[in-house]
C-alpha positions as CSV (number, residue, x, y, z in Angstrom):
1,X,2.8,5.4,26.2
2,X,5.3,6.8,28.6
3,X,7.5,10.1,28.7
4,X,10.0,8.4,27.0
5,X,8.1,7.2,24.2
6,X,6.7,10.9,23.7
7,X,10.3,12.0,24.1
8,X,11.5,9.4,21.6
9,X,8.5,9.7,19.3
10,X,8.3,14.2,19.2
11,X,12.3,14.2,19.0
12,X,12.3,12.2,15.8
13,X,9.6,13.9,14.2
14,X,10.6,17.2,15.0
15,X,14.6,16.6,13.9
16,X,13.1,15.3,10.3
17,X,10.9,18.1,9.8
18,X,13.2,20.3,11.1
19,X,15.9,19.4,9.2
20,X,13.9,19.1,5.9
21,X,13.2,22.5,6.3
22,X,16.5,24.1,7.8
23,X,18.9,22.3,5.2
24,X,16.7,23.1,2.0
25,X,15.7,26.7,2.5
26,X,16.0,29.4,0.0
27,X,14.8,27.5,-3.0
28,X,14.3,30.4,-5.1
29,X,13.9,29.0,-8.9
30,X,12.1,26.2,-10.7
31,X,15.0,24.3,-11.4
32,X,15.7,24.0,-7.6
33,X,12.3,24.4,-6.5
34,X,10.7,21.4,-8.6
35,X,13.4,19.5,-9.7
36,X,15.8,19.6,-6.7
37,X,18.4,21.6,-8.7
38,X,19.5,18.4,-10.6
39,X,22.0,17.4,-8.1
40,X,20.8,14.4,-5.8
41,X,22.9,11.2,-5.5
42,X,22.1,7.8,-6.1
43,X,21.7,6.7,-3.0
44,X,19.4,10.0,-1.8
45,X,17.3,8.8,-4.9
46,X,17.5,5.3,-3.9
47,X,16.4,5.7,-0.7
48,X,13.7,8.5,-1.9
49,X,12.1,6.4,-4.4
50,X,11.9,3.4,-1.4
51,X,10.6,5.6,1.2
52,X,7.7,6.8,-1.5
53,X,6.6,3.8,-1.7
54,X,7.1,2.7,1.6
55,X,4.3,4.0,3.3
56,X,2.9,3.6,7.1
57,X,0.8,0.7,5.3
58,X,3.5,-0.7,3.8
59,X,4.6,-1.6,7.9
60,X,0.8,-1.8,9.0
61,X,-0.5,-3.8,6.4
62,X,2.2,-6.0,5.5
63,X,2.9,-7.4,8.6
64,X,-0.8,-7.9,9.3
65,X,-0.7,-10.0,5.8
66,X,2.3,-12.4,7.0
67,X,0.7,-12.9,10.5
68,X,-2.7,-13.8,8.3
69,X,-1.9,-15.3,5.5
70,X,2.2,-15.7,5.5
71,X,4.8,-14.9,2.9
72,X,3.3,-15.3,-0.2
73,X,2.4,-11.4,-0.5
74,X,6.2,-10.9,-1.4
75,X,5.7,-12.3,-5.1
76,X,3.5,-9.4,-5.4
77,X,7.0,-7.4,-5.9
78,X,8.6,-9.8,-8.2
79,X,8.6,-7.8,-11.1
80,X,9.9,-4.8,-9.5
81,X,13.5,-5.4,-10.6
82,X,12.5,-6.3,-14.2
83,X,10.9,-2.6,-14.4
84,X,13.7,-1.1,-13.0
85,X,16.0,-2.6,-15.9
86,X,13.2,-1.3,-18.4
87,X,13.3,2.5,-16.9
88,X,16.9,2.7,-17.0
89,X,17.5,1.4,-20.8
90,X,14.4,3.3,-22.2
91,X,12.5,6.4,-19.9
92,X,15.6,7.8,-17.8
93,X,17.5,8.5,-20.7
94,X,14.8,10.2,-22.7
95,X,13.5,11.9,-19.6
96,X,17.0,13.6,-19.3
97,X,17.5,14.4,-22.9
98,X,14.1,16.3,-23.2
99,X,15.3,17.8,-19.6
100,X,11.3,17.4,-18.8
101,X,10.0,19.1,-15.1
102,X,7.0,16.0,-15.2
103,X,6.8,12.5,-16.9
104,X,3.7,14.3,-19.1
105,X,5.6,16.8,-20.7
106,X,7.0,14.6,-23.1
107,X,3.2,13.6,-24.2
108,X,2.7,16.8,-25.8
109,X,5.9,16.8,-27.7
110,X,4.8,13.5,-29.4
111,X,1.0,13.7,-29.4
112,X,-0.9,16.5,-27.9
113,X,-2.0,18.7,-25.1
114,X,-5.2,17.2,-24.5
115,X,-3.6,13.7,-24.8
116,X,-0.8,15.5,-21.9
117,X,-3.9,17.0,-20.3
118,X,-5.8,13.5,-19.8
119,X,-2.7,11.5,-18.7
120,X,-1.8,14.4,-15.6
121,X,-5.2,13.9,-14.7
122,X,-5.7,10.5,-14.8
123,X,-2.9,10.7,-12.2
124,X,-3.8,13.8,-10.3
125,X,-7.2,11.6,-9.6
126,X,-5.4,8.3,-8.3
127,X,-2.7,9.7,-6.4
128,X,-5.4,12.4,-4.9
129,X,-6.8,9.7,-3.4
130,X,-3.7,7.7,-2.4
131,X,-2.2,10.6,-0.1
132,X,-6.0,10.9,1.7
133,X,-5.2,6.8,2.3
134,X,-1.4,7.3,3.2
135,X,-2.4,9.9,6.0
136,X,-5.5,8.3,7.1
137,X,-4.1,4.4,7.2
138,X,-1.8,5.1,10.3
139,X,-4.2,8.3,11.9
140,X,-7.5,5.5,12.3
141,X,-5.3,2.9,13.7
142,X,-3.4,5.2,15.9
143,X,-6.5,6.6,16.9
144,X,-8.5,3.7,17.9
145,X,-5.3,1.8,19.4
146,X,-4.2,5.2,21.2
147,X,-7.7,6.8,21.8
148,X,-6.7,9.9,19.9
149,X,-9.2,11.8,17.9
150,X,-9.0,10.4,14.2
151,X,-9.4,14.1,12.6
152,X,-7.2,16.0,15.1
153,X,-4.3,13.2,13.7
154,X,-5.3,13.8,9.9
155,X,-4.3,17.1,10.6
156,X,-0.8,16.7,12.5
157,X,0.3,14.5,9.7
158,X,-0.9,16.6,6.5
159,X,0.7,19.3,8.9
160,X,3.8,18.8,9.4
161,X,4.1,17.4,5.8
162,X,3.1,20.7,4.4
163,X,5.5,22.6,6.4
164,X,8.8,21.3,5.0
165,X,7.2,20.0,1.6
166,X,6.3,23.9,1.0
167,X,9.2,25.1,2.3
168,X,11.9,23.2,-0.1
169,X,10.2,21.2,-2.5
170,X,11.3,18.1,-3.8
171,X,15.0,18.8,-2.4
172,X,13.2,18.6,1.2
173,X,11.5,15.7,0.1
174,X,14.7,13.3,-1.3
175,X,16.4,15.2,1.7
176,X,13.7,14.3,4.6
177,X,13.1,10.6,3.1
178,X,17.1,9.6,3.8
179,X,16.4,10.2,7.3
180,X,13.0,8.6,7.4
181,X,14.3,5.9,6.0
182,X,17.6,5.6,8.5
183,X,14.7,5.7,11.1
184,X,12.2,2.8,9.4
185,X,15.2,0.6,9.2
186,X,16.6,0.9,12.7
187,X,13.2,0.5,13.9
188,X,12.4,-2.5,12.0
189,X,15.4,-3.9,12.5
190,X,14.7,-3.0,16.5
191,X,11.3,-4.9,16.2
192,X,12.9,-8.4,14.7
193,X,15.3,-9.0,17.1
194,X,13.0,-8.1,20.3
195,X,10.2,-10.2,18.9
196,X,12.8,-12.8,18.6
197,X,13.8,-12.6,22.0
198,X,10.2,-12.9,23.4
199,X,9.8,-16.1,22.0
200,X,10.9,-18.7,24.5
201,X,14.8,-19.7,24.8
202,X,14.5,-23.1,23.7
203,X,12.9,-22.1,20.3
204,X,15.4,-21.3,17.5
205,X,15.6,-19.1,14.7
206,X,15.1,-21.8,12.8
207,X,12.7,-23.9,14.9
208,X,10.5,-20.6,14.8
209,X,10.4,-20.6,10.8
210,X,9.4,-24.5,11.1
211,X,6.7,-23.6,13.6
212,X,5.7,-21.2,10.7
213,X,5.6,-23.5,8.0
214,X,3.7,-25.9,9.8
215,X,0.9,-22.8,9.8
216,X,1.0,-22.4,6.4
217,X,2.5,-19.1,6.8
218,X,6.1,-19.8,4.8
219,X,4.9,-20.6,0.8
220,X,6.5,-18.0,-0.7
221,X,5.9,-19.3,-4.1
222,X,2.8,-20.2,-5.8
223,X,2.6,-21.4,-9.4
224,X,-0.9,-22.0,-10.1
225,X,-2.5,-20.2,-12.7
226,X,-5.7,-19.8,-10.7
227,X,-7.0,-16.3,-11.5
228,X,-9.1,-16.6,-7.8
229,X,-5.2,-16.1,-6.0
230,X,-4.5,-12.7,-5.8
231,X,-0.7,-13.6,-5.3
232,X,1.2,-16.4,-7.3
233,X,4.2,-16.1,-9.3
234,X,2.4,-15.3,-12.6
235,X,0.7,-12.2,-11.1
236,X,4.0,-10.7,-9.5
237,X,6.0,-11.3,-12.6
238,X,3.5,-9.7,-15.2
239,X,0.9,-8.0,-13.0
240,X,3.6,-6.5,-10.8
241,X,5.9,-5.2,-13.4
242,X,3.3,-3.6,-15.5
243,X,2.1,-2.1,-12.1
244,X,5.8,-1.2,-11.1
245,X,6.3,0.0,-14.9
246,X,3.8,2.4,-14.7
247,X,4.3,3.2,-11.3
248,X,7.8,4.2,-11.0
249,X,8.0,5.0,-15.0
250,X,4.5,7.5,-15.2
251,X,3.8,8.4,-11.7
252,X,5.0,11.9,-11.1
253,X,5.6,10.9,-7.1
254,X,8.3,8.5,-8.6
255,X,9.5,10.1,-11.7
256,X,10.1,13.9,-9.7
257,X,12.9,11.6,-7.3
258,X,15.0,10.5,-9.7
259,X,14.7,13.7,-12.0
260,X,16.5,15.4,-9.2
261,X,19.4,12.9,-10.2
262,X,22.4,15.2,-11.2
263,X,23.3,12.8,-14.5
264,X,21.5,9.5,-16.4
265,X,24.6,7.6,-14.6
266,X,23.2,8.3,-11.2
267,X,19.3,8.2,-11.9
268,X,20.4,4.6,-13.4
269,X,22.1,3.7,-10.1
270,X,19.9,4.7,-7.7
271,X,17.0,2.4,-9.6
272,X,18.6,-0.1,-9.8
273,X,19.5,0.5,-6.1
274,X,15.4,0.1,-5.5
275,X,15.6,-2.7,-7.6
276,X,17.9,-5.0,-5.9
277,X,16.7,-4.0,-2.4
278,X,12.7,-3.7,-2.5
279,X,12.3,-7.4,-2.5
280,X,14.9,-8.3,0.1
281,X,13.6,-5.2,2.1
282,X,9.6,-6.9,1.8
283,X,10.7,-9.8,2.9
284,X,12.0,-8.9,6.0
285,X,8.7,-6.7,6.6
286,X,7.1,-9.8,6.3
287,X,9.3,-11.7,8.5
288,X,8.4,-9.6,11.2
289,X,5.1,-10.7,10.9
290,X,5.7,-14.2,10.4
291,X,8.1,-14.1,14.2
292,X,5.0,-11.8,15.6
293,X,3.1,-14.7,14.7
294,X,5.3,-17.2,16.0
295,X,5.6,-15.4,19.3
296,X,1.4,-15.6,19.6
297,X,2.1,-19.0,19.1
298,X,3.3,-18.8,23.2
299,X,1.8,-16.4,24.1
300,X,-2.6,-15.5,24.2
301,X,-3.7,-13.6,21.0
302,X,-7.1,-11.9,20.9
303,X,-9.5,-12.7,19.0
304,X,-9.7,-9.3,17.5
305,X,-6.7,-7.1,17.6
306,X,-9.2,-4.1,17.6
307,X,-10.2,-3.5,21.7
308,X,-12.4,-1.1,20.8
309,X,-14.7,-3.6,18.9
310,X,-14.4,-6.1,21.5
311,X,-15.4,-4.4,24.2
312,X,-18.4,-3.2,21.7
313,X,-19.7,-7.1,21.0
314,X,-18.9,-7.6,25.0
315,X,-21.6,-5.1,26.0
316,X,-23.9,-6.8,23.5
317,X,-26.7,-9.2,23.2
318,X,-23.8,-11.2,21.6
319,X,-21.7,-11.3,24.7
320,X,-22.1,-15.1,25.9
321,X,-21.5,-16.1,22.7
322,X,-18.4,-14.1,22.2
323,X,-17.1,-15.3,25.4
324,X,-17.8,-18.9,24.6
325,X,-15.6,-18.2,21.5
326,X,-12.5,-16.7,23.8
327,X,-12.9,-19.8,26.0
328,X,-12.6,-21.8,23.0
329,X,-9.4,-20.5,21.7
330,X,-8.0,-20.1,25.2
331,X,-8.2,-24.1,25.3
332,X,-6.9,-24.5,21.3
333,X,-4.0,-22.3,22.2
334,X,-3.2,-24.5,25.1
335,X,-2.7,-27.3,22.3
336,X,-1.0,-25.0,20.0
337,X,1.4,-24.5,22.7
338,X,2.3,-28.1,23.3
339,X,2.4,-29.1,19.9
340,X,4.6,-26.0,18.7
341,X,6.9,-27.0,21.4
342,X,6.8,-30.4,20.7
343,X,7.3,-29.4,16.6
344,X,10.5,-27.6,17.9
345,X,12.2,-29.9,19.5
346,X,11.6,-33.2,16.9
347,X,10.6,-31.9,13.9
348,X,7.8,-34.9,12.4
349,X,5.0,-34.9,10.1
350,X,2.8,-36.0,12.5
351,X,3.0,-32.8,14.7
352,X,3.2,-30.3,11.3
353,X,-0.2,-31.8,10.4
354,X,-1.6,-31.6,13.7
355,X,-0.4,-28.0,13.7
356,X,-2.2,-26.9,10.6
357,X,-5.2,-28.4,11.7
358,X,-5.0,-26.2,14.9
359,X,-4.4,-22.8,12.9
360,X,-7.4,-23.7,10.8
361,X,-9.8,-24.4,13.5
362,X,-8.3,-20.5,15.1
363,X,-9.2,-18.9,11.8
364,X,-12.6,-19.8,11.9
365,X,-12.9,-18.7,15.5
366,X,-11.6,-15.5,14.2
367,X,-14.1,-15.6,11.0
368,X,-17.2,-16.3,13.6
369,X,-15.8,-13.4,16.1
370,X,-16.2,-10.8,13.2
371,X,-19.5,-12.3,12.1
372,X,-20.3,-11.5,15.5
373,X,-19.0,-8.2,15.9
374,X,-20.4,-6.8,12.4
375,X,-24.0,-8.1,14.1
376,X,-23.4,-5.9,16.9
377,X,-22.7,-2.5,15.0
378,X,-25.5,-3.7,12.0
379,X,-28.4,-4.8,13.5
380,X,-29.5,-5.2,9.6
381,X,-26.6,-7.0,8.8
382,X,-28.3,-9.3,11.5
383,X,-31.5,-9.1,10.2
384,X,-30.1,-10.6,6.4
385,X,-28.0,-12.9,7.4
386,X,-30.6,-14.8,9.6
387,X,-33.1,-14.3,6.3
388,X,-30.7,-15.7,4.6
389,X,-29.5,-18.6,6.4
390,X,-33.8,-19.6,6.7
391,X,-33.5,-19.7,2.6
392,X,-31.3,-22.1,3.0
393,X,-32.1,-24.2,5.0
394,X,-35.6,-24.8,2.7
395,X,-33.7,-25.5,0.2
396,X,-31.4,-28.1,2.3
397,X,-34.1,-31.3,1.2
398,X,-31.9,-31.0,-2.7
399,X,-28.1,-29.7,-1.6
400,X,-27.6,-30.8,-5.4
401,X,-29.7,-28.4,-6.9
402,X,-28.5,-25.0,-8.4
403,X,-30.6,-23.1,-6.4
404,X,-28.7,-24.6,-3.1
405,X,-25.7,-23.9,-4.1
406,X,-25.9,-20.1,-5.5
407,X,-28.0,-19.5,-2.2
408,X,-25.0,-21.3,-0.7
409,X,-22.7,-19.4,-2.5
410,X,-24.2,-15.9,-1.3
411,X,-24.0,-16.7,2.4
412,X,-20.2,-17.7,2.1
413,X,-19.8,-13.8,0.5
414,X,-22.5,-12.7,3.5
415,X,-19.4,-13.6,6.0
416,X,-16.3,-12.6,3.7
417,X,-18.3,-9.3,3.6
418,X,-18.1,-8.8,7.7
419,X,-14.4,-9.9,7.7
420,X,-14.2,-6.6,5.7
421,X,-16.0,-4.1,7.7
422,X,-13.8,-1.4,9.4
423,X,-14.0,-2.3,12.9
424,X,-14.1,-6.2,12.4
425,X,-10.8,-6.2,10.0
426,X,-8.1,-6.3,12.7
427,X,-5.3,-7.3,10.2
428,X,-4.1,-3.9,9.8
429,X,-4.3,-3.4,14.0
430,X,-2.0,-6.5,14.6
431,X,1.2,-5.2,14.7
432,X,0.6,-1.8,16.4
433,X,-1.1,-3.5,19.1
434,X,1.6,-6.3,19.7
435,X,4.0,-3.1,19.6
436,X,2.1,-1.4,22.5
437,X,1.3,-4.1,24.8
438,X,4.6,-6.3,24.4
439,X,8.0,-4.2,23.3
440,X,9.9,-1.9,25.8
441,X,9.5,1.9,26.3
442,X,11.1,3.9,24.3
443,X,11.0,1.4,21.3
444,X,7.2,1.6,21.7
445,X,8.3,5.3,20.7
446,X,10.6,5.4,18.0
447,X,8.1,2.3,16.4
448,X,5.6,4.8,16.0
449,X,7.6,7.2,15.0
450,X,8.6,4.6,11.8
451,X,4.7,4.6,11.1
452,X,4.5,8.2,11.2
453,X,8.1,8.8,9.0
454,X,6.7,6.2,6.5
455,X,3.1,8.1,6.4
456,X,4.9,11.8,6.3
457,X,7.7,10.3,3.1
458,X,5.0,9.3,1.2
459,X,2.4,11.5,1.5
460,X,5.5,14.5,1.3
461,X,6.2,12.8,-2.5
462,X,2.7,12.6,-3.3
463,X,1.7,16.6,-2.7
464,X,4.7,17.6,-4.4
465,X,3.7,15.8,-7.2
466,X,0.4,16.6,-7.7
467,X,1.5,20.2,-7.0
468,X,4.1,19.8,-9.3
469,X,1.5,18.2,-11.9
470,X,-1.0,20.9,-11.6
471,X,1.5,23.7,-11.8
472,X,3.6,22.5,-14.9
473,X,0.8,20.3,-16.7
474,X,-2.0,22.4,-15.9
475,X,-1.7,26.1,-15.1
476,X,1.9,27.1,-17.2
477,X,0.6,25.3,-20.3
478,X,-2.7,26.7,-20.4
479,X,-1.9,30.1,-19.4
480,X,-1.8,32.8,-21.9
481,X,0.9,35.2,-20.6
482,X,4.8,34.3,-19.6
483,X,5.6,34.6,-16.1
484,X,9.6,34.3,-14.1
485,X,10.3,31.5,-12.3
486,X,9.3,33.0,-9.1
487,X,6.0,33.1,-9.9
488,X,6.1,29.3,-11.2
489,X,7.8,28.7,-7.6
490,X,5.4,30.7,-5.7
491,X,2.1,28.7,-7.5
492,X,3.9,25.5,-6.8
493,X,4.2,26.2,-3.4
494,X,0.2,27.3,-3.0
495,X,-0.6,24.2,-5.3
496,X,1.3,22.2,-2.5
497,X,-0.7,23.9,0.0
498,X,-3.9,23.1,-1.7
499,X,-3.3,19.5,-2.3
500,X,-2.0,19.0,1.6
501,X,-5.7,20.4,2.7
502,X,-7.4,17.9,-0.2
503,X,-5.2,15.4,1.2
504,X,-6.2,15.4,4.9
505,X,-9.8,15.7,3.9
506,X,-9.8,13.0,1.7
507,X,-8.1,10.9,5.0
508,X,-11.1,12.2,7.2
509,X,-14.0,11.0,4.8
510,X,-11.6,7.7,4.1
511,X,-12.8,3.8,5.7
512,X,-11.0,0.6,5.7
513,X,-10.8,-1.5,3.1
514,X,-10.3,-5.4,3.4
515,X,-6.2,-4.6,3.9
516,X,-5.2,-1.4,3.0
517,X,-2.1,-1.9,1.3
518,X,-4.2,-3.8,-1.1
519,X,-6.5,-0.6,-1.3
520,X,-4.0,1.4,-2.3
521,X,-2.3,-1.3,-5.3
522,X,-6.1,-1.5,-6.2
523,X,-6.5,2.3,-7.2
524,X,-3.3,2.7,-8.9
525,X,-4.0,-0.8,-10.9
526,X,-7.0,0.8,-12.2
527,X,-5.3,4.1,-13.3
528,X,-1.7,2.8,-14.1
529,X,-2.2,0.4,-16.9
530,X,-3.8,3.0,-19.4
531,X,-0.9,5.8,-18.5
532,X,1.3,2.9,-19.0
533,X,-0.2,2.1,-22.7
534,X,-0.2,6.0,-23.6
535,X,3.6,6.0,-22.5
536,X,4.5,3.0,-24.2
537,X,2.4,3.6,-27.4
538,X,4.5,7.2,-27.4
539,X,8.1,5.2,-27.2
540,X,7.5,2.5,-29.3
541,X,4.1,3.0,-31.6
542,X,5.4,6.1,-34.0
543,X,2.7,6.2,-36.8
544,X,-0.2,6.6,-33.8
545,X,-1.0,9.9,-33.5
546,X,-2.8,12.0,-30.5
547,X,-6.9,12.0,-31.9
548,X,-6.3,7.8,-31.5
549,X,-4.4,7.6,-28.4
550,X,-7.1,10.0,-26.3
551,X,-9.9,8.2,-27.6
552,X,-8.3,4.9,-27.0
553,X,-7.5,6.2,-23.2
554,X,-11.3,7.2,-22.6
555,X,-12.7,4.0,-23.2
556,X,-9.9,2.0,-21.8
557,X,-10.4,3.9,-18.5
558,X,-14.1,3.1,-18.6
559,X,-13.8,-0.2,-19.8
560,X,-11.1,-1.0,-16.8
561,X,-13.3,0.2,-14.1
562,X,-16.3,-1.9,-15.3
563,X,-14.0,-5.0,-15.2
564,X,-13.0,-4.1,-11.6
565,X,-16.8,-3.3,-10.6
566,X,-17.9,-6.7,-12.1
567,X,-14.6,-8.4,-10.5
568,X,-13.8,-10.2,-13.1
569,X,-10.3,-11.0,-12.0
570,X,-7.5,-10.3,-9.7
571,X,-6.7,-7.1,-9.8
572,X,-3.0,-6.6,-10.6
573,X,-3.9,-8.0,-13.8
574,X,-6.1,-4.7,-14.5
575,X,-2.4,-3.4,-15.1
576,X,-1.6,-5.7,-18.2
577,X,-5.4,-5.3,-19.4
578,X,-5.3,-1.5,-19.4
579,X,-1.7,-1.6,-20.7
580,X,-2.8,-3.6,-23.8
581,X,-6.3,-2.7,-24.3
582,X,-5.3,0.9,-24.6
583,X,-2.2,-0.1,-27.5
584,X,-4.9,-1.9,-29.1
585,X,-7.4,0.7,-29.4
586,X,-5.2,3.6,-30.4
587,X,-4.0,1.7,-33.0
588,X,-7.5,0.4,-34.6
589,X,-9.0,3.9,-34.4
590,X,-5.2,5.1,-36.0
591,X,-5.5,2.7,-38.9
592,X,-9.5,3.6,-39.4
593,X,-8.7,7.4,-39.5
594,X,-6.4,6.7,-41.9
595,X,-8.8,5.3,-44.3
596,X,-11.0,7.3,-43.6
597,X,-8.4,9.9,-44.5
């Protein structure tokens, strides 16, 4: 980091909160204060509801998922569009009509407020945790890649959110998110075509997508039913638009954007705007990891794109055999090198195979390099795993026999398990760390300025709807005396306050996850299918009353976390589970009151 990436990176930060809070002052009422005074344009609510949703992890993580595993994440958005259509035929138009301030309104028109009560906080639960995670995800990479202080970031983030979010409300937030997103796409855009032109002259476009491919790294589509893959068709198209259903149908952080709309015409329109472009616009997130990988293809990757953790295993007990490893892939990348090359200039079979082969043998260098890390910040971990590989190997006179292979089984979890520790999962380090030791100064700047507008967009829709949520759902329907709007206004703002602070503490007590992107689709699957069921079972489901629907939504809730805790599969499919399972139980316990009746 150089002036001019301070310059670049302080300029653009201060210009969006600045602006957020200059253009949207003087929000005096509800209407304005909550709901953005009902006059935002398509586009601002297209490009609001994309930059909610696009997140610093959506940058960090993504293109740590191409570089790792390649292209296939993308079907997890396939059923993105499909919801889209959904909202705009059935929840925008009765969202307007019943001129609602939050998505949960409309539950105690048609069952109850307990039922209304349960749903806001079901949500006020999972998104709580979500904006801890959308602050934290770029302050602990930032930190460690930078050598800031982890809390001290937690705070400027969650701080300058809470300045312009409590200043104007959701108008600041649809108006600070069109220029957020103006800077994520420049700088994107910025990173593709310098990556591409640090790949070597003689390797095209096109060569550098067959270079790819012969990784591994370009099946987009999978069609298996396998319910081990996280990502295949089958999950995008029904996991993913039950998740995107509920998600931008039921979540408040999605639902207060387009509410802002000035008419159905232009809510509709600027959906279907996030429709047509969040696939396209994954993709080329993606890409950027594939060409990242590409370039590392000529040019020497670490073994672990966290420093701070190799230097940690190079001071250890471990070193010799960590070094043996880096001499190992310094000798495989040699042959990755010539064979890429060679794969570039005559595309053959012979050289794609040869290719594969190579990546595979890295990945295991890369598995063993964590193993070896995780032993040298657990000493337990250590401990175990050599207990564990003795078991084994008494047990290795009958590799038929059940007891083999469970045993077997275990150990193969024993390594997955260090893959996923915080400071042996690199995949969410890769691309900040090929941004600050390869790309030019000043683009260094205005790149992390992208990861902080991404973090800031989000978390700025989250608070303001929780506050929103609390305020409305919460506080005005349970308290006993009318107030103005001012007061309404004022509470919002405090409750926006409130959930800023619960926000950045939640993002200093946070930890890694195995990716985090996948963290943060993992809490809202777990949430979003039952407030997806109550919402549908309130459109379409009229004899169901409110006594069936919260009962049903208890036990759905508990029965979908036990199916998560016992992993027994992927977890987008929670989404259709919860979805279904909570339709099914309203309307058994409806039926059974009613002959009971």
């Amino acid at each position: 980091m150089q002036a001019l990436d301070w310059t670049v990176l302080i300029g653009t930060l201060a210009a969006i909160v600045g602006y957020g809070t200059w253009k949207t002052r003087g929000s005096k009422n509800a209407e304005d204060y909550i709901r953005g005074g009902s006059t935002t344009k398509w586009w601002t609510i297209g490009l609001s509801v994309m930059a909610t949703q696009a997140s610093a992890i959506t940058f960090l993580s993504t293109t740590g998922q191409a570089f790792s595993d390649g292209m296939g994440f993308v079907q997890f958005y396939f059923g993105v569009p499909i919801a889209m259509v959904i909202i705009c035929m059935v929840f925008i138009p009765l969202y307007h009509k019943l001129k609602v301030y939050t998505a949960y309104e409309f539950l105690e028109n048609r069952f109850d407020l307990k039922t209304r009560s349960l749903t806001a906080i079901l949500f006020l639960i999972q998104r709580g945790l979500a904006a801890g995670i959308t602050i934290f995800a770029p302050a602990i990479i930032l930190s460690i890649v930078l050598g800031w202080n982890l809390v001290t970031l937690n705070i400027i983030i969650g701080a300058l959110v809470i300045i312009y979010t409590v200043s104007g409300g959701t108008k600041a937030v649809s108006v600070t998110q069109k220029q957020q997103m103006f800077v994520i796409f420049a700088g994107m855009f910025a990173a593709l075509f310098i990556t591409l032109d640090l790949i070597p002259d003689d390797i095209s476009f096109t060569s550098a997508l067959d270079i790819a491919g012969a990784s591994g790294r370009m099946e987009v589509l999978d069609f298996s039913f396998d319910l081990e893959n996280r990502y295949t068709i089958w999950t995008g198209i029904i996991g993913g638009s039950f998740l995107a259903l509920s998600y931008f149908g039921t979540d408040q952080s999605q639902v207060q954007r387009y509410l802002s709309g000035k008419s159905v015409k232009e809510m509709r329109w600027g959906m279907m705007f996030n429709g047509l472009l969040k696939v396209p616009m994954q993709f080329f997130i993606l890409l950027v990891g594939i060409m990242v990988f590409v370039f590392y293809q000529f040019n020497p990757a670490p073994l672990n794109f966290i420093d701070a953790s190799t230097e940690k295993v190079l001071a250890s007990e471990y070193s010799n055999e960590y070094k043996a490893l880096q001499d190992k892939q310094a000798v495989l990348f040699d042959q990755k090198k010539t064979v890429s090359l060679q794969l570039a200039k005559s595309y053959n079979v012979a050289d794609k195979k040869k290719l594969f082969r190579l990546d595979s043998i890295e990945k295991t260098y890369r598995a063993e390099s964590k193993y070896l890390i995780k032993r040298t910040i657990d000493p337990e971990y250590g401990k175990k795993h050599d207990a564990l590989t003795e078991e084994l190997a008494a047990l290795k006179t009958n590799p038929e026999s059940e007891a083999y292979k469970e045993k077997q089984a275990e150990l193969k979890s024993w390594y997955k398990e260090a893959a996923k520790d915080s400071e042996t999962n690199d995949r969410d380090y890769m691309f900040i760390s090929f941004i600050l030791k390869y790309l030019p100064h000043g683009l260094i700047g205005l790149l992390l300025a992208v990861i902080l507008s991404a973090a800031m967009s989000s978390t700025a829709s989250e608070i303001n709807a929780l506050a929103t949520i609390t305020s409305i759902d919460l506080y005005k329907r349970n308290l006993k005396e009318e107030k103005d709007d001012a007061h309404y206004v004022k509470a919002t703002k405090l409750f926006t306050l409130g959930w800023g602070i619960v926000a950045i503490i939640i993002a200093c007590f946070a930890s890694l996850a195995e990716n985090l992107i996948q963290l943060v689709n993992i809490i809202g699957s777990i949430f979003y299918g039952n407030v997806l069921g109550i919402f549908l079972l309130a459109f379409f489901f009229k004899k169901v009353k409110g006594n069936a629907v919260f009962t049903g939504a208890l036990i759905t809730q508990v029965l979908v976390i036990i199916i998560y805790y016992m992993k027994i599969m992927p977890f987008l499919w929670l989404n259709v589970v919860g979805c279904v399972l909570v339709i099914f139980l309203a309307t058994i316990l409806q039926a059974t009151q009613r002959k009971t009746a």
